[in-house]
DRENDO-1510 file (C-alpha; in Angstrom, 1 decimal, always signed):
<recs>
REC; n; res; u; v; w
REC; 1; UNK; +164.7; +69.7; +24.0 .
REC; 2; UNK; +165.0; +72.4; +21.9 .
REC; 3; UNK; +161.7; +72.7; +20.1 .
REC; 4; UNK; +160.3; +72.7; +23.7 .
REC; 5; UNK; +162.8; +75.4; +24.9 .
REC; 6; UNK; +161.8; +77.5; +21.7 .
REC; 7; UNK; +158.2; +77.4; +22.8 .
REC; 8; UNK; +158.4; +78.0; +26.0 .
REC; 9; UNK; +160.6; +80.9; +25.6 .
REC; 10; UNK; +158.0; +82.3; +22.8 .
REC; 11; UNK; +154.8; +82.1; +24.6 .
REC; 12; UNK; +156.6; +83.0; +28.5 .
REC; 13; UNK; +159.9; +84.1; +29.1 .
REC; 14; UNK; +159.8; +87.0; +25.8 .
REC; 15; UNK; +156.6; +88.3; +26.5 .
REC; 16; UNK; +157.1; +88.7; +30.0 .
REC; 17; UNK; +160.6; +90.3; +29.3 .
REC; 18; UNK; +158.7; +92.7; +26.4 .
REC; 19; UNK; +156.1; +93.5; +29.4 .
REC; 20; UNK; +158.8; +94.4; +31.8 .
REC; 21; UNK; +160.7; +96.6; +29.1 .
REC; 22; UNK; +157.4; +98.7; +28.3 .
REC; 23; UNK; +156.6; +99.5; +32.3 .
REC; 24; UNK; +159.6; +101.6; +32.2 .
REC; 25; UNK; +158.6; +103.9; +29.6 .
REC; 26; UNK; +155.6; +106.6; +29.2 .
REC; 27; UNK; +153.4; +105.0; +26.7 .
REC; 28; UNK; +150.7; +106.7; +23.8 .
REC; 29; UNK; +148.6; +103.9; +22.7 .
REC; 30; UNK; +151.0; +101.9; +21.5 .
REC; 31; UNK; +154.1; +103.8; +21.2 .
REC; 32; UNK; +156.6; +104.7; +23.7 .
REC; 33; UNK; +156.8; +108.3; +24.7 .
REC; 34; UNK; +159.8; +108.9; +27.1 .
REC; 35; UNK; +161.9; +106.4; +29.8 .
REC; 36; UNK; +160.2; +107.2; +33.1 .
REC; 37; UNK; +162.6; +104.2; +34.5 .
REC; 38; UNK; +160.0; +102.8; +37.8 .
REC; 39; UNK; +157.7; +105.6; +37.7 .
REC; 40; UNK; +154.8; +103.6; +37.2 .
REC; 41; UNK; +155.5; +101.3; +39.7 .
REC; 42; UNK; +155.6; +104.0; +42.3 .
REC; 43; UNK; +152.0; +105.6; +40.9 .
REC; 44; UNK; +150.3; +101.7; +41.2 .
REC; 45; UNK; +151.7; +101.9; +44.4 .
REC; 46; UNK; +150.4; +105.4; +46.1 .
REC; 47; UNK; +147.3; +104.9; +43.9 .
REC; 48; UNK; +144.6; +104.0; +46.9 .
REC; 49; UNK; +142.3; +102.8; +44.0 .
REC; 50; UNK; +145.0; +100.0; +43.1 .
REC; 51; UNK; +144.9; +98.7; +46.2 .
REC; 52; UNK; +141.5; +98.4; +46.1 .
REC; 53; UNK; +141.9; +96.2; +43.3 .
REC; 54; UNK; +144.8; +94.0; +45.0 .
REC; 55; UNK; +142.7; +93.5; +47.6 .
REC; 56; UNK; +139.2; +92.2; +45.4 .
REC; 57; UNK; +142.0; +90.0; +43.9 .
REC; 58; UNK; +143.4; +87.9; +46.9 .
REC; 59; UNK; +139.2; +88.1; +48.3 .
REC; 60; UNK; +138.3; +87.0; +45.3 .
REC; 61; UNK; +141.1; +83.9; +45.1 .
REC; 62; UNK; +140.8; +83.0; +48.3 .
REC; 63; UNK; +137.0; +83.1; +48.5 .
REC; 64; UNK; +136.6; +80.8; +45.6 .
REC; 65; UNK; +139.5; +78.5; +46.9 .
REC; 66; UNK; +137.5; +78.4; +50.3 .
REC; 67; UNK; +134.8; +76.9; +48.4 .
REC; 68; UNK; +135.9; +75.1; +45.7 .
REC; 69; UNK; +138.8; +72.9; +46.9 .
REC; 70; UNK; +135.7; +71.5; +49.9 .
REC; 71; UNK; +133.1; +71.1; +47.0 .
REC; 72; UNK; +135.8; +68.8; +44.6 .
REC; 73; UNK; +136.7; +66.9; +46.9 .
REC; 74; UNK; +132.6; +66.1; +48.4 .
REC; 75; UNK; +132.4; +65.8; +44.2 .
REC; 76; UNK; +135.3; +63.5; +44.1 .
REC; 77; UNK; +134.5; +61.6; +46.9 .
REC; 78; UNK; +130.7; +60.8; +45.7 .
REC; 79; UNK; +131.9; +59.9; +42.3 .
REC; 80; UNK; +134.3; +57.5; +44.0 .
REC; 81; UNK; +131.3; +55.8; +45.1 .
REC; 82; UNK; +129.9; +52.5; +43.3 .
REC; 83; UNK; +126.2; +53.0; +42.2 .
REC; 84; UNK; +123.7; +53.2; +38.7 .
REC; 85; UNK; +124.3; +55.5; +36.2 .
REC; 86; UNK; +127.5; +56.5; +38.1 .
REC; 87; UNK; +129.3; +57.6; +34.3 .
REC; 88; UNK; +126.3; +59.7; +33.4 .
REC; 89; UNK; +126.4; +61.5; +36.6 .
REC; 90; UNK; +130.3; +62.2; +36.2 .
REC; 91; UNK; +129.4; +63.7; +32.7 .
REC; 92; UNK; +126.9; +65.7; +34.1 .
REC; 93; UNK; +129.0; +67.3; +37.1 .
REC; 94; UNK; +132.1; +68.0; +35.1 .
REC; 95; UNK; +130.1; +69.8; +32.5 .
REC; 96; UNK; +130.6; +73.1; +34.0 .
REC; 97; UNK; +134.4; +72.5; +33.2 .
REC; 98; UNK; +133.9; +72.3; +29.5 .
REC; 99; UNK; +132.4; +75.6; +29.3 .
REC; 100; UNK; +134.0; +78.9; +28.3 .
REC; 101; UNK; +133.9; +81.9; +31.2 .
REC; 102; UNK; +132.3; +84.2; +28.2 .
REC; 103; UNK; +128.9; +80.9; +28.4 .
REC; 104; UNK; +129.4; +80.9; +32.3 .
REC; 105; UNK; +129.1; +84.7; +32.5 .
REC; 106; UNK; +126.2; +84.7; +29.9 .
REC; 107; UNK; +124.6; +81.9; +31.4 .
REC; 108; UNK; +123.9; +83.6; +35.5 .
REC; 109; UNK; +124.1; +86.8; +34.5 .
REC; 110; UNK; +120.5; +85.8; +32.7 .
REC; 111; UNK; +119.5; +83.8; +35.5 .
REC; 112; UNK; +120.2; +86.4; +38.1 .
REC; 113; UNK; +118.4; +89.3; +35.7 .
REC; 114; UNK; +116.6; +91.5; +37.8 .
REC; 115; UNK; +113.7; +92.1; +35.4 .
REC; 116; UNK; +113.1; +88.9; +33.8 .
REC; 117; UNK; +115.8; +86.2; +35.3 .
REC; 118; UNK; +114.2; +82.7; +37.1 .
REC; 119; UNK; +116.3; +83.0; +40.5 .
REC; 120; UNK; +115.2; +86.9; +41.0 .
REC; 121; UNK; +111.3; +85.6; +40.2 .
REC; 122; UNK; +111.3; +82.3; +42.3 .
REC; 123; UNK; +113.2; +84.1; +45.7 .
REC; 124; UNK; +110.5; +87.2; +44.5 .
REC; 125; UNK; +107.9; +85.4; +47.2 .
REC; 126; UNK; +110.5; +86.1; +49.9 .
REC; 127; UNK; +111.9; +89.4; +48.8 .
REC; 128; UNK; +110.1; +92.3; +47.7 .
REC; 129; UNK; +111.1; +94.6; +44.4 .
REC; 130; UNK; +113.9; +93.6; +42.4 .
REC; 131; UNK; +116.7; +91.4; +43.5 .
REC; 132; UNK; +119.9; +93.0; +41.6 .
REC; 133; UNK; +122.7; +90.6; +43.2 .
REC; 134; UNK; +125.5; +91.5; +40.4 .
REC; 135; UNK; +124.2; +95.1; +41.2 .
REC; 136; UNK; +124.4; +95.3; +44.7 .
REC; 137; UNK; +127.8; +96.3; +46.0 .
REC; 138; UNK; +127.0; +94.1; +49.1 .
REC; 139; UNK; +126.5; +90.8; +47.5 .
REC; 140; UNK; +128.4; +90.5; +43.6 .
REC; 141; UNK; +131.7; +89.7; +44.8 .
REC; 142; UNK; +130.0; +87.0; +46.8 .
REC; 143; UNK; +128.2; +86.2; +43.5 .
REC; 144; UNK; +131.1; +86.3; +41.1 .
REC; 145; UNK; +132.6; +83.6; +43.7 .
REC; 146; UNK; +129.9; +81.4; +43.4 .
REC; 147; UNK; +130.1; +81.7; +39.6 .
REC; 148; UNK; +133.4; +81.0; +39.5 .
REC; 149; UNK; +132.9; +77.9; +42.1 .
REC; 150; UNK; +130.3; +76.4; +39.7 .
REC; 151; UNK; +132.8; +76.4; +36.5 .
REC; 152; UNK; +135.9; +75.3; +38.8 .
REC; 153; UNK; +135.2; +72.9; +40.9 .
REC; 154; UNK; +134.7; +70.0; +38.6 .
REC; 155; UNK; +138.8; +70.6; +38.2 .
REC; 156; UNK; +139.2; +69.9; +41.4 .
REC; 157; UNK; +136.9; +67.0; +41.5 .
REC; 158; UNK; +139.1; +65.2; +38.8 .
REC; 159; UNK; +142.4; +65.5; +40.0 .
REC; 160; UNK; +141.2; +64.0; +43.4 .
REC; 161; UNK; +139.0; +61.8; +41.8 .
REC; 162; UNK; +142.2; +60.4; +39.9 .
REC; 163; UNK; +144.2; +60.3; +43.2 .
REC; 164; UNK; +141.4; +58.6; +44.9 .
REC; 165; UNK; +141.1; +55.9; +42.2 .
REC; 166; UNK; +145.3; +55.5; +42.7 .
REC; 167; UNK; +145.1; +54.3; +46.1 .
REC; 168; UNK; +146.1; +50.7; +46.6 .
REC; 169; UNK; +143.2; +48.4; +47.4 .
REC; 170; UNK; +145.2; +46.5; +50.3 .
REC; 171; UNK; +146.0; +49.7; +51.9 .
REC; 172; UNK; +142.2; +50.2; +52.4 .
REC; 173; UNK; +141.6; +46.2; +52.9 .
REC; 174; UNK; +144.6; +46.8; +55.5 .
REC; 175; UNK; +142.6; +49.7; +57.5 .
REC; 176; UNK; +139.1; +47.6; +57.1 .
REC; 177; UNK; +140.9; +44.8; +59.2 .
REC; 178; UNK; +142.3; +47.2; +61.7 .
REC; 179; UNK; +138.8; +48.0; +62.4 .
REC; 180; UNK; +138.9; +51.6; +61.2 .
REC; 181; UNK; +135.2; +52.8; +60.6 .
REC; 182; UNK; +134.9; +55.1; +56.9 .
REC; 183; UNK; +135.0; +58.0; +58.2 .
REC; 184; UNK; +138.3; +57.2; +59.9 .
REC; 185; UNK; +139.6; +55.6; +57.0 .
REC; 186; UNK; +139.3; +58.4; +54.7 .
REC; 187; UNK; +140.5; +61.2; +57.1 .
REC; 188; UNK; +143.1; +58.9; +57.8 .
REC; 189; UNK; +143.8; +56.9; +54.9 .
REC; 190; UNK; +142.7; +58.7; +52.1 .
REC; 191; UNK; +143.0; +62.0; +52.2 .
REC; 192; UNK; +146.6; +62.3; +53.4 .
REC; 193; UNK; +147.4; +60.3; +50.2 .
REC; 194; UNK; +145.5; +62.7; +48.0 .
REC; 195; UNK; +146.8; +65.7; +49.7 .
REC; 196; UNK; +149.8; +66.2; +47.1 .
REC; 197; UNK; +147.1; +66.3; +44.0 .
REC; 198; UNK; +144.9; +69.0; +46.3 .
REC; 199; UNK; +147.5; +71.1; +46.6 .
REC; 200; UNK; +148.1; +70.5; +43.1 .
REC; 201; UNK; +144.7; +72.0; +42.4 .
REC; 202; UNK; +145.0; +74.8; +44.5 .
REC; 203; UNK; +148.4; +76.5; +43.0 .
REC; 204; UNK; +146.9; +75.5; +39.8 .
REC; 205; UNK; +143.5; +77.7; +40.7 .
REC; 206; UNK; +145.4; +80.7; +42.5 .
REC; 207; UNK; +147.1; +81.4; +39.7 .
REC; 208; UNK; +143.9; +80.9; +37.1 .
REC; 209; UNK; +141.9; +83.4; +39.3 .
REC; 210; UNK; +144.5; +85.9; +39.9 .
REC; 211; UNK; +144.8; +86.3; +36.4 .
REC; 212; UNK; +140.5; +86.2; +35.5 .
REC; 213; UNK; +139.4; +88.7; +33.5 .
REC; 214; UNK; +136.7; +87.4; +31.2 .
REC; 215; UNK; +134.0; +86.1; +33.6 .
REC; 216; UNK; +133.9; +89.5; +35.5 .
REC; 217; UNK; +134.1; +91.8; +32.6 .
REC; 218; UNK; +131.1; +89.8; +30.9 .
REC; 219; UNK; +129.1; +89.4; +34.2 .
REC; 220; UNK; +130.1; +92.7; +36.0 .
REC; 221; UNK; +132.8; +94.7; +34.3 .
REC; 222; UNK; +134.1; +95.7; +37.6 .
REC; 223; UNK; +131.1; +97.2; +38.8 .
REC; 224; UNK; +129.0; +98.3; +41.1 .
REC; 225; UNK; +131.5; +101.1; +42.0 .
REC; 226; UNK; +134.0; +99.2; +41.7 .
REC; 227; UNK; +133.6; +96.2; +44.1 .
REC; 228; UNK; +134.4; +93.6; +41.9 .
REC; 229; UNK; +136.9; +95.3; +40.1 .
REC; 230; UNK; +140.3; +93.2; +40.1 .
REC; 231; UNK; +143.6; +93.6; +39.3 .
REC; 232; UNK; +143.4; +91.7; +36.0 .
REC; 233; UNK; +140.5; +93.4; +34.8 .
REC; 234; UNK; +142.1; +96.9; +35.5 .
REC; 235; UNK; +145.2; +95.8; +33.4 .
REC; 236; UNK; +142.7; +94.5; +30.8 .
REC; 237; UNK; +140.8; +98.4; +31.0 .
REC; 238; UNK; +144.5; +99.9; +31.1 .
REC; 239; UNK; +145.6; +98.3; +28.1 .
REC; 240; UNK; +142.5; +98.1; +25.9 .
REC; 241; UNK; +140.6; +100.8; +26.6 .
REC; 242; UNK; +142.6; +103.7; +27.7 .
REC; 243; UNK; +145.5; +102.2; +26.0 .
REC; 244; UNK; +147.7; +103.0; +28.8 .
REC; 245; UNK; +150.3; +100.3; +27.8 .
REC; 246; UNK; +153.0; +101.1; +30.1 .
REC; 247; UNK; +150.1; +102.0; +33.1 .
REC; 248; UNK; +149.1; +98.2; +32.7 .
REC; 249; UNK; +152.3; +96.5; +31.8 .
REC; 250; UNK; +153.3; +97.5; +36.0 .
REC; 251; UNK; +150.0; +96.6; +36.7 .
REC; 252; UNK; +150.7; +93.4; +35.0 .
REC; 253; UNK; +154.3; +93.0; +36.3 .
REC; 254; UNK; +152.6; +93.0; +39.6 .
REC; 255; UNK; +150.1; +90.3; +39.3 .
REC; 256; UNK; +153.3; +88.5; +37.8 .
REC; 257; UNK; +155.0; +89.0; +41.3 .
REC; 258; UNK; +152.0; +87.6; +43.2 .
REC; 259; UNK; +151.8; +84.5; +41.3 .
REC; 260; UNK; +155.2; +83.9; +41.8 .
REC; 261; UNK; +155.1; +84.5; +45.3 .
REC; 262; UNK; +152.0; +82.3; +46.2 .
REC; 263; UNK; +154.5; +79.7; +43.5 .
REC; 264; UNK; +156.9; +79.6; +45.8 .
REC; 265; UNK; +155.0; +79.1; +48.9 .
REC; 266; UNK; +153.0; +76.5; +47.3 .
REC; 267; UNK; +155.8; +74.6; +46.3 .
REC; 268; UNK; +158.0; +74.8; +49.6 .
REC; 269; UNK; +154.3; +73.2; +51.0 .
REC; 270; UNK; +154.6; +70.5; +48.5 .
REC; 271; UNK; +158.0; +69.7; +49.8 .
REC; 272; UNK; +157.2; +69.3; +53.2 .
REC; 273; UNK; +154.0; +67.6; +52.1 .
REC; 274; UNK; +156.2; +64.4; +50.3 .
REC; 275; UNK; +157.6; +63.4; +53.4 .
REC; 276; UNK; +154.2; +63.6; +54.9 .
REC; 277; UNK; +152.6; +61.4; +52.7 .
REC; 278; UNK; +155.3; +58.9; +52.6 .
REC; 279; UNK; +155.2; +59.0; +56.6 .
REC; 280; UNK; +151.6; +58.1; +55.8 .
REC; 281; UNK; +151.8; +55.4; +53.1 .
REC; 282; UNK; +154.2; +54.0; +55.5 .
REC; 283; UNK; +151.9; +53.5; +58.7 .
REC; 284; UNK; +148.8; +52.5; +56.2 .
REC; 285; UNK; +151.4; +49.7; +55.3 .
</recs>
């Protein structure tokens, strides 16, 4: 165990602990000024424009968990299905996967161009002047979601595909003889038996888009005044361009407490969600 130990201590536990160690001092690029002890953590914490961020964070997360975790499973569920070409089409919808945020953020960012994108042209029959969604305080968080949505989702739609595919034909040949009709046998049958790998999926996710940074600094970079600015990206703009180390360090120590947190709730969920699904394997039986 203790190559594994090593590494995780290496890549995790050190950083985090170097991290922690520099949000206590007053920082000069990269060099440590004076011990200010917590005195960063109280200016994140009366500064109204990091709030701001916090909150952009959990609308951001939640929005795109809103989406995503119904659009996997619909995914999953399809590609459950027997028909022709069924592998090509699996290819196809898991694509999105594959590709980096840096492509993802290239890629809408010219289809949603204001001057010479193909969405902004083809809704131009409806709308009149330019359609500026990333630009528009009103609508690019609701855009960056749906980015993120089109990259994520195929994660989602593995991990219940997989669980789907795990199911025990006589537990479904069980509820076909009871009569249950296919709706009734997947709200019933199914998806209480895939509900440990959705949840999976979701703490997975939370803590992937909590921590973001690259799709919204290619596609937006926080902007328009701010909207879409979240607390990953400000640590990012703390640390590498105003080289405020210890400034985004707290920041950074904060996001770390958040992920623990929704960690922790996930997990006590998952708990209580074993003895549901056994309870539910049991009266499939």
């Amino acid at each position: 165990m203790a190559p594994g130990i090593a590494l995780v201590f290496g890549v995790s536990f050190y950083p985090g602990f170097v991290g922690f160690t520099e949000s206590l001092y007053k920082t000069e690029y990269l060099r440590r000024v004076r011990f200010v002890g917590f005195t960063n953590y109280a200016a994140f914490f009366t500064d109204p424009r990091a709030w701001t961020n916090v909150r952009n964070s959990l609308t951001y997360a939640a929005g795109s968990l809103a989406i995503v975790i119904p659009l996997g499973l619909a995914v999953a569920a399809l590609l459950d299905q027997r028909f022709r070409f069924r592998g090509i089409l699996r290819a196809i919808l898991i694509l999105p996967w594959v590709v980096s945020q840096t492509i993802t953020a290239m890629l809408w960012s010219w289809l949603l161009n204001p001057q010479f994108g193909p969405l902004p042209y083809a809704l131009s029959v409806f709308v009149r002047g330019p359609l500026d969604v990333l630009g528009n305080s009103a609508t690019a968080m609701l855009v960056l979601i749906l980015m993120n949505v089109w990259e994520s989702y195929p994660y989602v739609a593995i991990l219940a595909l997989a669980a789907l595919q795990a199911i025990p034909p006589e537990v479904l040949e069980a509820a076909d003889v009871d009569g249950a009709t296919p709706w009734q046998r997947y709200a019933w049958i199914k998806l209480p038996l895939i509900a440990h790998a959705l949840l999976i999926a979701t703490i997975t996710l939370s803590l992937l888009y909590l921590n973001m940074v690259t799709l919204i600094f290619v596609s937006t970079g926080g902007g328009p005044l701010g909207t879409t600015e979240v607390l990953s990206l400000r640590v990012f703009q703390e640390a590498f361009s105003f080289w405020n180390i210890g400034t985004a360090s707290a920041s950074a120590m904060i996001i770390f407490a958040l992920n623990l947190l929704f960690s922790i709730c996930y997990i006590r969920v998952i708990r209580g969600d074993r003895d549901r699904v056994a309870l539910a394997r049991g009266k499939a039986a």
